[in-house]
C-alpha positions in Angstrom: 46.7 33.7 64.2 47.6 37.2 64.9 51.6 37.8 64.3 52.7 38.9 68.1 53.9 36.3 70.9 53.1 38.1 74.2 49.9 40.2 75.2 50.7 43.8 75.2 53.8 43.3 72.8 52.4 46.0 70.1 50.3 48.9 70.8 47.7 49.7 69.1 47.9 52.8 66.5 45.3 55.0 67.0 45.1 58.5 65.3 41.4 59.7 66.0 38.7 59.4 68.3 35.4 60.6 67.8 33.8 60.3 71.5 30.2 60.2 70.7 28.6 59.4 67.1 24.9 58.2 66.1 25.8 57.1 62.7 29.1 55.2 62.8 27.5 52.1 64.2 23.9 51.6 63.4 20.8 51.5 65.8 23.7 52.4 68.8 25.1 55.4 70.1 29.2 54.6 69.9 32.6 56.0 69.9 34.9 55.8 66.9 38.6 55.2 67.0 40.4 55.9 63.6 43.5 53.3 63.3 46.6 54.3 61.0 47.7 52.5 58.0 46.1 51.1 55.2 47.2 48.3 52.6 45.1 50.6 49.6 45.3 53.7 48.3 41.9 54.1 47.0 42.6 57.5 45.1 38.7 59.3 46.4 39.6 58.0 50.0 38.3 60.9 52.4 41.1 59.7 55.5 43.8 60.4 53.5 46.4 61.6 56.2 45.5 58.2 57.4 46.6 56.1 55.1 50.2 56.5 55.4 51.5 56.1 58.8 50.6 59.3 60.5 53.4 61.2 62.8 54.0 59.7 66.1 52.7 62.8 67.7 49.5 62.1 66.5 48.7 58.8 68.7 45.9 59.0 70.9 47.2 56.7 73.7 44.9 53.7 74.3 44.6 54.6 77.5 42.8 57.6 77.3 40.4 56.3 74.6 39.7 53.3 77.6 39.4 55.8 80.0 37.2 57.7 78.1 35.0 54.4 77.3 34.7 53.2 81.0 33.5 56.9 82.2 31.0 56.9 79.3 30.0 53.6 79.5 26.3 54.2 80.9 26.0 56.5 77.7 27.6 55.0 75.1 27.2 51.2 73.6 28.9 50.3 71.0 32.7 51.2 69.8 33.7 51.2 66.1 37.2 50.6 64.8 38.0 52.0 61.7 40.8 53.2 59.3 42.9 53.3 57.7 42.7 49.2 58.0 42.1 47.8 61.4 43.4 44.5 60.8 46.5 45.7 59.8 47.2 46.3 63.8 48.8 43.5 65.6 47.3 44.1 68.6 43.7 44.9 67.6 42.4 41.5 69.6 44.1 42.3 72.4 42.4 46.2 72.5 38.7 44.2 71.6 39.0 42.2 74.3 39.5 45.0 76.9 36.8 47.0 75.6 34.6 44.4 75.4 35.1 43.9 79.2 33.9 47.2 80.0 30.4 46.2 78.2 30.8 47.3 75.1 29.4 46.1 71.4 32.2 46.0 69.0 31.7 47.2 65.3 34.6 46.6 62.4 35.0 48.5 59.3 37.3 46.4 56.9 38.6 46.1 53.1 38.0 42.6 53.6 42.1 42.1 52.5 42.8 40.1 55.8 40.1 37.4 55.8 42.7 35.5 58.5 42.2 37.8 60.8 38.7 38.5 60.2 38.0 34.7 60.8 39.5 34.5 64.0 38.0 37.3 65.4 34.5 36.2 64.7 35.5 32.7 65.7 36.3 34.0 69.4 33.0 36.1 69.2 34.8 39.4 69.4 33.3 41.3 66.8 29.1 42.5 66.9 29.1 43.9 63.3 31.4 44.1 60.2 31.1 46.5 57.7 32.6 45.7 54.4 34.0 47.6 51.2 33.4 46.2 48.1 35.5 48.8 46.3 34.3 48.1 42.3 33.8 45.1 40.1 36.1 42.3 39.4 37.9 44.0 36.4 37.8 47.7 37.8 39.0 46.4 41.7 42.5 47.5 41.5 41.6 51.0 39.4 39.4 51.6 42.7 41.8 50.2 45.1 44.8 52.5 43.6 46.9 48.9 44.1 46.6 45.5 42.4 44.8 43.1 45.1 44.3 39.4 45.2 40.6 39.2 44.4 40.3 36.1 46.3 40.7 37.5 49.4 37.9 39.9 49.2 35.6 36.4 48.7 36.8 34.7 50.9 36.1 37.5 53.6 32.6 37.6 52.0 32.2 33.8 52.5 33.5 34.1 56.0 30.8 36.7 57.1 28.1 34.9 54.8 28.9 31.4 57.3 29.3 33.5 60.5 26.3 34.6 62.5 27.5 38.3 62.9 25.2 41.5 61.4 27.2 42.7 58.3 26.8 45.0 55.7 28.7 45.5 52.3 29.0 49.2 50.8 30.5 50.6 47.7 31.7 54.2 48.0 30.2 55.1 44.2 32.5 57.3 42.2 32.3 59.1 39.1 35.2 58.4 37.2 36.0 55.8 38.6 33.0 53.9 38.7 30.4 52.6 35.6 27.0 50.7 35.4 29.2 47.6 34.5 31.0 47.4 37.7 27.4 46.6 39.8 26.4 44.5 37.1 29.9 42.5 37.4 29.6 43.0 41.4 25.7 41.4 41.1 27.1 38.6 39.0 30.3 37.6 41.8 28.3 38.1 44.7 25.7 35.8 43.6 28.2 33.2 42.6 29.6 33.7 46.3 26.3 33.2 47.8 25.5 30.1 45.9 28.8 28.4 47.0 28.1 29.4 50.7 25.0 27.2 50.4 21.4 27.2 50.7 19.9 30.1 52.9 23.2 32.9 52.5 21.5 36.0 52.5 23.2 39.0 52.3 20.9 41.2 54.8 22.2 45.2 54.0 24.1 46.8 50.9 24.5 50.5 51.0 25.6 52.5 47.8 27.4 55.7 49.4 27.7 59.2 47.3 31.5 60.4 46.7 31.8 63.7 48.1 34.8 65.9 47.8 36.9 67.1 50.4 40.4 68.5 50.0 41.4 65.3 52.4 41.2 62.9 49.6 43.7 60.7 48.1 44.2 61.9 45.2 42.8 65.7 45.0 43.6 66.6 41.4 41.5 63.4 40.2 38.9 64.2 37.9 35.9 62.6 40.4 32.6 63.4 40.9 29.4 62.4 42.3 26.7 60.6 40.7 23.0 61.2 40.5 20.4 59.8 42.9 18.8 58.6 40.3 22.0 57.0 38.7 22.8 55.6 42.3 19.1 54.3 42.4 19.7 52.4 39.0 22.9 51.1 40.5 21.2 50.0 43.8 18.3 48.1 41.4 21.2 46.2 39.6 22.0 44.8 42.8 18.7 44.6 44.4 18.7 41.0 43.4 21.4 39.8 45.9 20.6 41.5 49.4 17.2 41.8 51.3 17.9 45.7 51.6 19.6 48.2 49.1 20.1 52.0 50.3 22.0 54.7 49.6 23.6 56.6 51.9 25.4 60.3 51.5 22.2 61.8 49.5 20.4 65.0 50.7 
């Protein structure tokens, strides 16, 4: 379970909030709150001043962002929590469960590092639709996560979305210099061993393959990144065609 005793102990860290989006959660029009923190440090990561805990002048009370969802809430339908890394807040139930009592769909964009506390928020039926990093292949994970992981977890969070009944999607953020044709190849070959283990009938429905663009937010500035092709990301996407029922790209003009 969730490491806190009594409801309303923590308080949820939130350090943007885009009020009105048509992209962040798909086929809804949502708001976005940006939680701070993140257990990576994925060197082409656009939220940069996100991943380290941001100044405390920065927060964006809950409050307003609930106040702001209840007035909007014969616009808006959906709310997605991103990052940083959502699950690394100790009160994110607690926050779900009060937006979800003014009506609203709840989208979550994860690393997949926590699969705890993604499991028991699908078990409670808090969570709409979960969208997934899968951040290289096996052998390139930590280059791409810019920290050695525990390859396990990442599995184990696909498994738990793979026996859930939840929409999901997985998405690679595809990086020159950091990425090669081997890591889909290796990320075809573990994903298919994950999906035979979950048993007969695992599908997964939606990968998306998105461009690396620069901006001066990123991680790691000074790193020698670039974008690939379409037609390099196209070859990528047919390597993993296999494995998912749709494979798109996302980021390309």
């Amino acid at each position: 379970m969730f490491p806190y005793g009594f409801y309303g102990q923590f308080v949820m860290n939130i350090y943007g909030f885009d009020k009105t989006s048509l992209l962040n959660y798909p086929e809804h029009v949502a708001a976005t709150v940006f939680t701070g923190g993140c257990n990576l440090r994925c060197p082409y990561c656009h939220n940069s001043e996100l991943v380290f805990n941001p100044p405390a002048d920065m927060r964006i009370p809950e409050e307003e962002v609930l106040a702001h969802l209840k007035k909007r809430s014969n616009v808006l339908t959906g709310l997605c929590i991103t990052g940083g890394e959502p699950t690394l807040q100790p009160d994110l139930r607690d926050f779900i469960v009060k937006v979800r009592q003014l009506g609203y769909k709840i989208k979550l964009d994860t690393n997949g590092l926590k699969p705890d506390t993604l499991k028991v928020l699908l078990d409670e039926g808090l969570l709409d639709y979960v969208a997934m990093d899968i951040k290289a292949g096996r052998d390139n994970y930590g280059r791409a996560a810019g920290v050695d992981i525990d390859i396990d977890k990442i599995s184990e969070s696909v498994h738990i979305l793979l026996k859930s009944d939840i929409e999901f999607e997985l998405r690679t953020t595809v990086v020159k210099g950091i990425h090669t044709e081997e890591d889909f190849t290796d990320i075809k070959s573990w994903l298919s061993e994950i999906l035979g283990e979950s048993g007969t009938g695992s599908r997964i429905t939606r990968y998306f393959l998105q461009s690396y663009v620069y901006r001066d937010t990123v991680l790691d500035p000074d790193g020698n990144y670039e974008s690939f092709s379409k037609e390099e990301l196209e070859r990528f996407a047919h390597i993993l065609s296999p494995i998912a029922d749709e494979v798109a790209l996302r980021g390309i003009e």
